[in-house]
C-alpha positions in Angstrom: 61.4 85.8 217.0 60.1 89.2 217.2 63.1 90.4 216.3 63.4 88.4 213.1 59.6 90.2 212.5 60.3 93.5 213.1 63.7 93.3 210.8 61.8 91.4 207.8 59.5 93.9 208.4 61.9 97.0 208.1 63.3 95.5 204.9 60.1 95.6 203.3 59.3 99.4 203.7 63.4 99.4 202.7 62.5 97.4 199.8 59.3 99.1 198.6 60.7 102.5 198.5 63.7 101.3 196.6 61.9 98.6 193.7 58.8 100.1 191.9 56.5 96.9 191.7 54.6 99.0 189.3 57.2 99.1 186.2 57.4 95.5 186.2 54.6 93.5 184.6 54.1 90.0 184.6 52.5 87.8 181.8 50.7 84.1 182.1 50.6 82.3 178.8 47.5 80.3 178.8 50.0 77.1 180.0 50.6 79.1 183.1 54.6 80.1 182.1 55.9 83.4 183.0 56.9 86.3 181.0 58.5 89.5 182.8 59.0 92.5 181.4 60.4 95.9 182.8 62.3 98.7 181.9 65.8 97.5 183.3 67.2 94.0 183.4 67.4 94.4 186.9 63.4 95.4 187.5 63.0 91.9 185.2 65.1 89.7 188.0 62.9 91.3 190.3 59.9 89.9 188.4 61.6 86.5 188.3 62.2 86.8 192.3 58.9 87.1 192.6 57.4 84.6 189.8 59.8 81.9 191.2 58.8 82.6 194.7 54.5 82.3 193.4 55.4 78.9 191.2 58.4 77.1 193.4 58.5 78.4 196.9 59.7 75.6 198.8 62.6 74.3 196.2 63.5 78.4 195.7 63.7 78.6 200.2 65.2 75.7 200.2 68.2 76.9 197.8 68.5 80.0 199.5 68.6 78.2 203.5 71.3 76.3 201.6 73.1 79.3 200.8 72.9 80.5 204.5 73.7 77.6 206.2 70.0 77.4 207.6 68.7 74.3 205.7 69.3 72.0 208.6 66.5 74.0 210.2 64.2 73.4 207.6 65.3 69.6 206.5 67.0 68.2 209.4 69.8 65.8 208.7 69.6 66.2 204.6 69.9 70.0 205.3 72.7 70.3 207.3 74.6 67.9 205.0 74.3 71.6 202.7 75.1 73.8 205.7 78.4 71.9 206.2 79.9 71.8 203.2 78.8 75.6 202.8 81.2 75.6 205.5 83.2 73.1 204.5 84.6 74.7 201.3 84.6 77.8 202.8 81.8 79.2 200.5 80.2 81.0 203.3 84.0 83.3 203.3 83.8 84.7 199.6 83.0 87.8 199.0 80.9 87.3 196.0 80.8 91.3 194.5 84.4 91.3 194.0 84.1 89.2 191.5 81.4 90.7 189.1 80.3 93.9 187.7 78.4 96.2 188.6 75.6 95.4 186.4 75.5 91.9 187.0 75.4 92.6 190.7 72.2 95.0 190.1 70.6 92.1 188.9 71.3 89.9 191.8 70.1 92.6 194.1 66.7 92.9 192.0 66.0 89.0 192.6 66.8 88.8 195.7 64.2 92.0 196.3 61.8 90.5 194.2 62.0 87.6 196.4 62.1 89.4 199.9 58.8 91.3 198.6 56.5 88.1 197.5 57.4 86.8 200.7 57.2 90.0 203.0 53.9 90.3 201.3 52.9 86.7 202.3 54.9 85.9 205.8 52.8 82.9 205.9 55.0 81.0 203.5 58.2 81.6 204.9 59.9 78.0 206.0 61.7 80.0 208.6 61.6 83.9 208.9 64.9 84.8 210.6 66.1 83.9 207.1 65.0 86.8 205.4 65.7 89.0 204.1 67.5 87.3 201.1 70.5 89.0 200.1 72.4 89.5 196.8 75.4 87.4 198.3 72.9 84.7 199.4 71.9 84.4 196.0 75.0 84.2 194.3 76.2 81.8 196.9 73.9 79.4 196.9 74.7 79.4 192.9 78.4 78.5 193.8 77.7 75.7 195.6 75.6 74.2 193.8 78.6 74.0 190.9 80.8 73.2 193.1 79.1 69.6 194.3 78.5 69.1 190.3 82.2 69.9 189.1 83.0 66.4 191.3 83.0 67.2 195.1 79.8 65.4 195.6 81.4 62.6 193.4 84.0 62.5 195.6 82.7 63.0 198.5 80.7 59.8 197.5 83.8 57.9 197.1 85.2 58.1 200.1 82.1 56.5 201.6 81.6 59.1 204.4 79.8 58.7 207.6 78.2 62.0 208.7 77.7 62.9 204.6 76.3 59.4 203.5 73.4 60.8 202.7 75.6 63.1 199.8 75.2 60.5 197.8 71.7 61.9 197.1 72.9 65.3 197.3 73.6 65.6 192.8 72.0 62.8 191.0 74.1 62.8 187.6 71.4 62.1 185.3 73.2 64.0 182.6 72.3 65.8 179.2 71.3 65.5 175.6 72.2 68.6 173.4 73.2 69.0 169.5 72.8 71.3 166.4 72.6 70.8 163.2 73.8 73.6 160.3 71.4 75.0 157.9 72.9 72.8 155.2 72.0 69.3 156.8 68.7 70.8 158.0 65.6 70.2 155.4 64.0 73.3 155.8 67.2 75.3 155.7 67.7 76.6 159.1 70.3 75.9 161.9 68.6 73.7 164.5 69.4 73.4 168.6 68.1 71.0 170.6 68.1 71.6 174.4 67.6 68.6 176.6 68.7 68.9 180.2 68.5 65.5 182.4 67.7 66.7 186.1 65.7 65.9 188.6 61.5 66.6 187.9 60.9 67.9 191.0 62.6 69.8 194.0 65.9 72.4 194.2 67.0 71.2 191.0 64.1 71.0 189.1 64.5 73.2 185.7 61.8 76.1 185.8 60.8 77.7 182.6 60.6 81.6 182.3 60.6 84.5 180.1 62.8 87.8 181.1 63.2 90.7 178.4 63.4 94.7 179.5 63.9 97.8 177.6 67.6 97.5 177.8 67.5 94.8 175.2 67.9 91.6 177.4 65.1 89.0 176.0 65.6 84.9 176.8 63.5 82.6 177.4 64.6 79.1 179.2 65.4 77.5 182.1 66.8 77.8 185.6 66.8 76.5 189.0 65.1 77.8 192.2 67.1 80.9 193.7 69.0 81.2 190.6 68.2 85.2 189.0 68.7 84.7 185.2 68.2 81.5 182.9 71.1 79.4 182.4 69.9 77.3 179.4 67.5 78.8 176.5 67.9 81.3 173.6 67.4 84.6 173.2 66.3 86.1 169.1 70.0 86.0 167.8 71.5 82.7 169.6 71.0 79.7 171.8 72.7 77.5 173.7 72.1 73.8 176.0 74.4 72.2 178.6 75.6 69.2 179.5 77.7 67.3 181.9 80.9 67.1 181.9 82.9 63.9 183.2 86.5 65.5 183.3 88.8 64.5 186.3 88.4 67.9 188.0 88.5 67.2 191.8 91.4 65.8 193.1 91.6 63.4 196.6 95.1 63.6 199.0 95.5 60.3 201.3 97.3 63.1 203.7 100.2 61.1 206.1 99.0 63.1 209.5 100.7 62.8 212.8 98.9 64.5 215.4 97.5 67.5 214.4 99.7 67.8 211.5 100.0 66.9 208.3 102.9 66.7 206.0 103.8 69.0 203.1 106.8 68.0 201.0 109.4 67.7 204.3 107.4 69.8 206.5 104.9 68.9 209.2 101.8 71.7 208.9 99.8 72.4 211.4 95.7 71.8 210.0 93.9 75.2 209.8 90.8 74.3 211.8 87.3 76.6 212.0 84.3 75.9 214.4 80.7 76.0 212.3 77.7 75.8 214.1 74.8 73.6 212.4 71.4 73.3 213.4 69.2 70.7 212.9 65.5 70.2 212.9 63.8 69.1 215.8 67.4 69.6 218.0 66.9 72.4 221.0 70.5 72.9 220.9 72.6 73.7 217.8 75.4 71.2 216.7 79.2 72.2 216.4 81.5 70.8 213.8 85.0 71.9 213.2 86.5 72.0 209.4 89.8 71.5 208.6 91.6 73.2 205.3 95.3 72.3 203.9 97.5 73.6 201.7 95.8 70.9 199.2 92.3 71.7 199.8 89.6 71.0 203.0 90.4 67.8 204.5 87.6 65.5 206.0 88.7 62.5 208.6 87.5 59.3 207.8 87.4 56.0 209.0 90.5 57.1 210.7 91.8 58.7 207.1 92.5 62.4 206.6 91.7 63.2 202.8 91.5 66.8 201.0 90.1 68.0 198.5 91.1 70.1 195.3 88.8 71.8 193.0 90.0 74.8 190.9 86.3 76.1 191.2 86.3 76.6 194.9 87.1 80.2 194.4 86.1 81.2 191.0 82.8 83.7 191.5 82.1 84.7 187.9 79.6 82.3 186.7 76.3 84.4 186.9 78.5 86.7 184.9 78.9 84.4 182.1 75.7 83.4 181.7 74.3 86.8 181.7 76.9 87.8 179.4 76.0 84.9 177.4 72.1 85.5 177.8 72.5 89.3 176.6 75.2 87.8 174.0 73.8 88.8 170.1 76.4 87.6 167.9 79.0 84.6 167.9 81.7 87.2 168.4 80.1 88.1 171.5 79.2 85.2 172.8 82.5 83.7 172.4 83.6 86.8 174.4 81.6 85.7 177.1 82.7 81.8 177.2 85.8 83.3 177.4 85.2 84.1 181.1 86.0 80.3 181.6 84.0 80.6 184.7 81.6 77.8 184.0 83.7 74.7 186.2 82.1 71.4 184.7 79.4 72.8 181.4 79.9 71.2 178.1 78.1 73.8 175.9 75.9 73.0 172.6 75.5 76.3 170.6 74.2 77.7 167.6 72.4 81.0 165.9 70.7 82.8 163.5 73.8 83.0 161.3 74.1 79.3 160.7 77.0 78.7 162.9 77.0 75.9 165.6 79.7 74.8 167.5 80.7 72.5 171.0 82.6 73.6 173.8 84.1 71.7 176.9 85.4 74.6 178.4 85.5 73.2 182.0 88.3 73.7 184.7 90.4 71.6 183.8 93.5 71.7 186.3 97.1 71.8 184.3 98.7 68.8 185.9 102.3 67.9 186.3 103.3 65.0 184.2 105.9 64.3 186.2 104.2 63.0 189.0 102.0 60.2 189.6 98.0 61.1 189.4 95.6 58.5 191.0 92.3 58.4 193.2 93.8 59.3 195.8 97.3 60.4 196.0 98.9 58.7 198.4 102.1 61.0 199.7 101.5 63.9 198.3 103.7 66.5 196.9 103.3 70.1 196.6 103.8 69.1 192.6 100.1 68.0 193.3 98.9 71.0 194.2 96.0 72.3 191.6 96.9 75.8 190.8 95.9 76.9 187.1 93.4 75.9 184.8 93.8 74.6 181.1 93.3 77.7 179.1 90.3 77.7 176.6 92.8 77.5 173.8 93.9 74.2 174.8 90.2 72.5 175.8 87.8 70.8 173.5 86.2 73.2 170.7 84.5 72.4 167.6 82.9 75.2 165.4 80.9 75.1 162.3 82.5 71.3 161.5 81.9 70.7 157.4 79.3 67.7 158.3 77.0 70.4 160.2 76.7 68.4 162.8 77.9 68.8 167.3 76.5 66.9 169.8 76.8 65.8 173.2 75.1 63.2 175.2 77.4 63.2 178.1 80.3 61.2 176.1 83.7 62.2 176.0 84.9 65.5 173.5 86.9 63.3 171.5 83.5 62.0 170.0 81.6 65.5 169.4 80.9 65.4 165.7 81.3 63.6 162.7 84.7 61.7 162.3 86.4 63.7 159.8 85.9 66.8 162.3 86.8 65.6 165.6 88.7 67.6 167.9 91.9 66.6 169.0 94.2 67.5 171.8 97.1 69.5 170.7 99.0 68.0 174.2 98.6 65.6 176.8 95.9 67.0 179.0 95.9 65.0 182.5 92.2 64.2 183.6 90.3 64.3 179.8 87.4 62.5 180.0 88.0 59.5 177.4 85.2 57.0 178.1 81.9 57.4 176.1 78.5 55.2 177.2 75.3 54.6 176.1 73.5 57.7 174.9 76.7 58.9 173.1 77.1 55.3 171.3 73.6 55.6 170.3 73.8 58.7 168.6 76.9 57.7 166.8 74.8 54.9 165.2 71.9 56.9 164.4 74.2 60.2 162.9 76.0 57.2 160.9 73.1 56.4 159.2 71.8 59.8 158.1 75.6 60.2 156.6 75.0 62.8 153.4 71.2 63.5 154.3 69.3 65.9 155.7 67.4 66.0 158.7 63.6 67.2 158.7 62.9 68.5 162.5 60.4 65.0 162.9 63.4 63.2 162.0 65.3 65.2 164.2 62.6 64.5 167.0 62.8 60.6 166.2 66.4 60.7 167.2 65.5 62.5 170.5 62.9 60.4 171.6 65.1 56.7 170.6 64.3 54.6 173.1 67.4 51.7 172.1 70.3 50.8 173.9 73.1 50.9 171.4 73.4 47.7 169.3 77.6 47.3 170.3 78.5 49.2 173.2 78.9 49.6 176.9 75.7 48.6 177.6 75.8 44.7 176.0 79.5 44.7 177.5 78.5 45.5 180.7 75.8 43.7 181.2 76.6 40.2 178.7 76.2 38.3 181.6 72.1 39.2 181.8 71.9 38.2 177.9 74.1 34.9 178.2 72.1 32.9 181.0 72.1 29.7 180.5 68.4 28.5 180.4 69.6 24.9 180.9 71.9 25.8 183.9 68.9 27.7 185.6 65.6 25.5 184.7 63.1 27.5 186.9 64.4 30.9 185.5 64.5 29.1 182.1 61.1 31.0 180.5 62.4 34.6 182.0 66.3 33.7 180.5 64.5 33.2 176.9 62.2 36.1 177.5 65.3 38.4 178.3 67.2 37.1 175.1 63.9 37.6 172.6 64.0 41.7 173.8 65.2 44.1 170.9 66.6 46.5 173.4 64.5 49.1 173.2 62.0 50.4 175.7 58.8 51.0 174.1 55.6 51.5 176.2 53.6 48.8 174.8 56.8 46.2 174.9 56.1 43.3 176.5 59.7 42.2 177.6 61.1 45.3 178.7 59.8 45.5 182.1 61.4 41.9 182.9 64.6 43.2 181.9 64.5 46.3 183.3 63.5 45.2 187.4 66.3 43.0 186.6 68.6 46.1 186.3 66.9 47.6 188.9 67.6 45.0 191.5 71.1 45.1 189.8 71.9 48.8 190.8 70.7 47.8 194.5 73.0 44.5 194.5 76.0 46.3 192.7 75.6 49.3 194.6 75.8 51.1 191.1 73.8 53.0 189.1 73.0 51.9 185.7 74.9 55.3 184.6 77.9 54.4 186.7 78.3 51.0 185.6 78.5 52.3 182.3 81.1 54.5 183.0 83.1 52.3 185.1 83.1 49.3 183.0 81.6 47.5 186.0 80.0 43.9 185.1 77.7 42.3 187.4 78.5 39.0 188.2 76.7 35.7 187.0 74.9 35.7 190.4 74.3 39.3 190.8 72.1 38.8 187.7 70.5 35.2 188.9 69.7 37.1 192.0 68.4 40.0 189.8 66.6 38.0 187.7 64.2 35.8 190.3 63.8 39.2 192.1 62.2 40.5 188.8 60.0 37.7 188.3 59.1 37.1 191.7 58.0 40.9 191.4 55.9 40.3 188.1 54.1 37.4 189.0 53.0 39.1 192.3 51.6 42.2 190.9 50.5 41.4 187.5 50.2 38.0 187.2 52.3 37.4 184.6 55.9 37.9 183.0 54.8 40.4 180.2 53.0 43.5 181.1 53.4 45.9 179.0 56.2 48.5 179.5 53.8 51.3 180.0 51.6 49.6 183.0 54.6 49.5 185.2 56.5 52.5 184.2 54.3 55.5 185.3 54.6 59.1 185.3 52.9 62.2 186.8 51.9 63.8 190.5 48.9 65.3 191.9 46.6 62.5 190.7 47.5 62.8 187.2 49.5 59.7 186.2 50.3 57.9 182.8 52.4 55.3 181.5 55.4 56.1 179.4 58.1 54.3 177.6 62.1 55.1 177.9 64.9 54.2 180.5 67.8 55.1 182.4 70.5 55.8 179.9 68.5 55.6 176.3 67.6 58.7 174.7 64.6 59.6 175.9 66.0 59.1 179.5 63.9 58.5 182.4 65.1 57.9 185.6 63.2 55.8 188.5 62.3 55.4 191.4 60.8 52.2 193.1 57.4 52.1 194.5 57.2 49.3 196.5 53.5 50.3 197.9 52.3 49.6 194.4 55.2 47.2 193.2 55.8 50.0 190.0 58.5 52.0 188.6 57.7 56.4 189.1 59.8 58.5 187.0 61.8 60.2 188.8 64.4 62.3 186.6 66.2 62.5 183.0 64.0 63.9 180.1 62.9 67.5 182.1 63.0 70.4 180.1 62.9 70.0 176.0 63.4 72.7 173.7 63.9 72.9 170.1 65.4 76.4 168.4 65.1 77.1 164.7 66.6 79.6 162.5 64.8 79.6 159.1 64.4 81.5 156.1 60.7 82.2 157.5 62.1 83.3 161.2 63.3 82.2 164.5 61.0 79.2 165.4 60.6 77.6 169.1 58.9 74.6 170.9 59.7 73.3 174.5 58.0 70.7 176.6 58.5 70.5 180.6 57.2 67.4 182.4 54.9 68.1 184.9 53.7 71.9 184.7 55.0 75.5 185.0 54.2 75.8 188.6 55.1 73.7 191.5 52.2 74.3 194.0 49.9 71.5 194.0 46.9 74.2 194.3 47.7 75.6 190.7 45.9 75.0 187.7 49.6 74.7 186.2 50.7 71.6 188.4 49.9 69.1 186.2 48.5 70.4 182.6 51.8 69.5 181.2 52.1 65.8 182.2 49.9 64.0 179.1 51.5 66.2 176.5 54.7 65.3 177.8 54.6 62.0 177.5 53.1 62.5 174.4 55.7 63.9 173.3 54.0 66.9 172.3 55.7 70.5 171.5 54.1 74.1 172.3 55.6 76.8 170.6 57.1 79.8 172.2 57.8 83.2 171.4 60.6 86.1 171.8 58.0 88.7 170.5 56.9 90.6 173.4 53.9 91.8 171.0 52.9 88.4 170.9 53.3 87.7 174.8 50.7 90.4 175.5 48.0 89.7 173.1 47.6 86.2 174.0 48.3 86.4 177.6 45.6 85.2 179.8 46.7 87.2 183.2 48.9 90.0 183.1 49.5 91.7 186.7 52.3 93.7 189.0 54.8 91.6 191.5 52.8 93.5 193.9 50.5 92.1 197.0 
């Protein structure tokens, strides 16, 4: 231990004489976000080191241990699920410079100093100080990983149901994304409008946190990005913005491998597996635990249940995205940002875009693997051939692109690219591409509607806002496929359930806080997803229909629930839908899959629903005659430390639905700022 001391310790005289703390200044607005200035881009990432480090410290450590392979230290069991498949993909081998410049490099350096400094200047809030110091490669690892599990490895992963990684079926909750734009000749006002609206979780490593970054050298953007990550990935800077969303293509690919022994077959040969002792350590555990990973020529491979699968992802080795997005972030004309998209390092991003100029534009330019029609593709491949062996990605030309359609409208709610605008502009595959998502659910059926009937208007930014904060499931659509069996009880057939069946069929399906059916209906899809074993979000996908029984079982569960804790069948929406932390707490409307998304998490202490993800982070970009024009909302408040002033000051306006504006002008930042100081101790 005194050894991990007197190193950290080194590395922060090493640090100190390197970073001048003094040419970087940090401004508080008065709702406690951060603004970072500083001469070079890479003096502002070592502002946002240190700002994320003072407002998330435990989700930004946590990210980081992740990238080390140390999380299992910190989280036990849940942490070393991260520490294996860091090993497990062989993460922890890439060398992560190679693959960028020099300048985005620099910036990685200057977080990851900012971040040593905060916490060599308060050791008391290290998790675990043998970790330190952070390193640029830590940094940009524990980036890669992170898309990694989201381009469909935890998915997978999932799938095959494993024992030692069941609990990676928590690991990314795929709450998914609204984003659109709208030209300045469907807009009332005349400008081009971008709404950002990222579904994540509200709270932990994945949480979005909101910051401001500019520097002499001309980089200025303001929006979001996770703990440990050293630039925003989502915002706008004066010329251009952009938002992201999910992606649902078939990018991973699982091998049913025939093994005998220790081999595996390969066409006609048998191949030996290559096999790599990783040490894990877990909380609590005096002794470290040892795990060997095993890699084909297909992918890693995982045993289980006596099954050997791999698993393929084009994304494993690709190193460039915090290239992109800084290119993308620094980007000041559509010409240059398409340069930057063209990096095609981003594995599983749809991206919503639009500027200053009036042009807006969607792009699913994921990796896409180029597939050989000639062979079978399934989940899994049983027999494999080395015809099934991902090797190249789709290029950009070929993927789903729509720019500047002539209805001035792109959107994305998660759906598939074939639905992206207005019919007459839809983009369609020049060839077969293997894999494409195809299926389209709820949000992306509701939007359809509500686009249809603004057809030859204009949108005012309230009306705009209406559409964002729709709390309906689509009239005809996967939802009332899915779940016709909930709305076609037989009241007759089920006597004692016979008030609750009519009670079901009289709600307008839409969750409004002061509806007095929707909470009926909704612990009946809650019990649903536990008896299913499905998310509402995956049903949807998967066309997956409960049966008549599921939803009788549902159904009593629900009003069994009711009765107890309220005394009756119709509380309003609001009373058992809450929202907040830190003993701040309000009730809201919304649901899991509507547009204003909420996600939940039963409290079964208290017998009501907590919010636990969907609507995070909301901002809305203008370009008008008058100027650039910007609002965003965040959930709970800018910082994460339950002593801050800033933990909770943005719950009520949230679920308000209220808007703060925001500024690029740095003039602006200082005059109004209410504490401006040095990342220094």
């Amino acid at each position: 231990m005194l050894k991990w001391l007197l190193i950290g310790v080194g590395w922060g005289l090493l640090l100190a004489q390197e970073w001048n703390p003094q040419r970087i200044v940090i401004y508080r607005d008065s709702l406690g976000v951060a603004h970072v200035w500083a001469p070079t881009d890479a003096e502002a990432a070592y502002g946002l080191g240190w700002v994320q480090a003072e407002d998330v410290p435990l989700p930004l450590q946590y990210n980081l241990l992740a990238a080390k392979g140390l999380l299992g230290k910190v989280l036990g069991k849940e942490g070393a699920v991260w520490d294996f498949l860091l090993y497990f993909t062989g993460i922890d081998t890439i060398d992560f410079q190679k693959g960028m410049s020099p300048e985005t490099w620099r910036l990685l350096e200057g977080f990851a100093a900012g971040v040593n400094s905060y916490f060599h200047a308060h050791p008391e809030k290290r998790l675990l100080p043998e970790a330190f110091p952070i390193r640029a490669e830590d940094v940009a690892r524990g980036t890669h990983l992170v898309l990694n599990l989201l381009a469909g490895l935890g998915r997978a992963l999932k799938w095959v149901r494993t024992s030692f990684l069941s609990d990676v079926e928590e690991l990314m909750e795929g709450y998914g994304s609204n984003a659109w734009a709208i030209a300045p000749h469907r807009s009332a006002d005349q400008g081009t409008w971008l709404l950002i609206n990222s579904h994540q979780e509200l709270e932990g490593r994945f949480a979005w946190y909101e910051v401001h970054v500019g520097s002499a050298e001309g980089w200025n953007f303001i929006g979001g990005t996770f703990p440990g990550a050293p630039l925003p990935f989502i915002g706008t800077n004066p010329a251009l913005g952009w938002g992201h969303t999910l992606a649902y293509h078939h990018l991973t690919e699982v091998y049913l491998l025939n093994v005998r022994g220790r081999r595996y077959q390969y066409d006609s040969s048998w191949l030996p597996f290559k096999q790599r002792r990783v040490r894990l350590s877990l909380k609590g555990l005096p002794f470290p635990l040892f795990r060997t990973v095993y890699s084909t020529e297909y992918g890693p491979a995982l045993q289980v249940k006596g099954k050997w699968y791999a698993f393929a992802q084009l994304s494993y080795t690709e190193t460039r995205a915090l290239e992109q997005w800084y290119r993308m972030s620094r980007a000041r004309s559509f010409h240059s940002f398409m340069e930057a998209l063209k990096l095609h390092a981003l594995p599983t991003l749809n991206t919503v875009y639009a500027d200053e100029e009036g042009h807006i534009a969607f792009f699913s330019w994921v990796h896409l693997p180029e597939r050989d029609s000639a062979v079978e593709w399934r989940i899994p491949i049983r027999f494999p051939l080395p015809a099934h062996r991902l090797r190249a990605k789709v290029s950009v030309e070929a993927l789903p692109t729509v720019i500047d359609p002539p209805c001035g409208y792109v959107y994305n709610a998660n759906q598939t690219p074939l639905r992206s605008t207005c019919p007459s502009s839809e983009w369609r595959p020049k060839r077969s591409l293997i894999g494409l998502q195809r299926f389209t659910y709820n949000r992306g059926e509701r939007l359809a509607e509500l686009w249809a009937k603004h057809e030859g208007k204009v949108f005012t930014l309230e009306q705009l806002r209406q559409i964002k904060h729709d709390r309906c499931y689509a009239s005809e659509g996967s939802y009332r496929r899915v779940f016709a069996e909930l709305f076609a009880l037989s009241p007759l057939k089920y006597p004692r359930l016979a008030e609750a069946i009519q009670a079901v069929k009289r709600w307008g399906g839409c969750a409004e806080p002061t509806d007095t059916l929707t909470a009926l209906v909704m612990l009946t899809h809650l019990r649903l997803e536990k008896l299913m074993r499905l998310s509402m979000a995956e049903a949807l996908i998967l066309l997956y229909a409960p049966t008549e029984a599921e939803v009788v079982r549902a159904l009593r569960w629900a009003v069994k629930t009711l009765k107890k804790k309220y005394g009756t069948l119709y509380p309003q929406w609001s009373q058992v839908f809450r929202h907040g932390r830190g003993g701040v707490e309000v009730g809201v409307g919304g649901a899991p899959e509507v547009l204003e998304a909420r996600h939940w998490q039963w409290d079964s202490q208290r017998d009501v629903l907590r919010v636990k993800g969907g609507d995070g982070l909301i901002y809305w970009v203008g370009w008008t005659p008058q100027g650039q024009v910007i609002y965003s909302i965040q959930p709970l408040g800018a910082s994460h430390v339950a002593e801050s002033p800033y933990y909770t000051n943005f719950i009520l306006p949230f679920s308000e639905n209220r808007l703060f504006p925001r500024t690029l002008e740095w003039e602006k930042v200082r005059s109004t700022a209410v504490r401006v100081y040095h990342p220094a101790k």
